[in-house]
Steps between C-alpha positions, in 0.01 A plus 500: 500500500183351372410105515596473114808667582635282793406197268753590275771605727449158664499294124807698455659380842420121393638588148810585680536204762414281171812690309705432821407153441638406201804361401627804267487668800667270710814424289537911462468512898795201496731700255450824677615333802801319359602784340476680881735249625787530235707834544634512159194465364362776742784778398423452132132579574622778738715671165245495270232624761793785571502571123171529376409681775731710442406535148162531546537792756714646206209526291259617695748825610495539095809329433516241158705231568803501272595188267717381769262546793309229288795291478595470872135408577460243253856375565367525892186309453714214259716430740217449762306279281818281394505392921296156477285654836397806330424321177233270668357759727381697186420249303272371747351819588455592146322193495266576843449856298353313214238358715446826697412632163271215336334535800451922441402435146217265608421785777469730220313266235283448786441870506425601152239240482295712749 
């Protein structure tokens, strides 16, 4: 790996700690551990995880997914969001995602200015 290279990798390891840092990424961390520690909230997760991968290993053998195949999984992931635990954790992920990605777009602005 050349000098130039190792530079990078290391900005990239600071961009990272800095990310770890923040408090988007804190309250996500917090969520994903409360909703750890509440069973109901776990098995909910556990279904739709269950489903869609089910689904998606459907698709890949070649198999569409029917009408209600569609159904059960959004009927799956509804009743996962509607738990108050679940609700947070994505919103507050969705909200550490948006930062991941302002972040990637500046990467990339960065880029094409080269």
């Amino acid at each position: 790996m050349t000098g130039k290279n190792r530079s990078i990798i290391e900005l990239a390891e600071k961009l990272g700690h800095a990310l770890a840092e923040t408090e988007e990424f804190k309250l996500k961390q917090e969520a994903e551990e409360a909703l750890r520690q509440d069973e109901q909230a776990r098995k909910l997760v556990k279904q739709f995880k269950n489903l869609k991968n089910s689904f998606d290993r459907m698709e890949k053998l070649g198999t569409p997914l029917s009408e209600k195949n569609r159904k059960q999984l959004k009927d799956a992931e509804e009743r996962a969001m509607q738990h108050p635990l679940i609700k947070d954790w994505y919103d507050k992920t969705q909200k550490f995602y948006d930062l991941v990605i302002a972040v990637n777009k500046k990467m990339q602005e960065g880029m094409v200015g080269k």
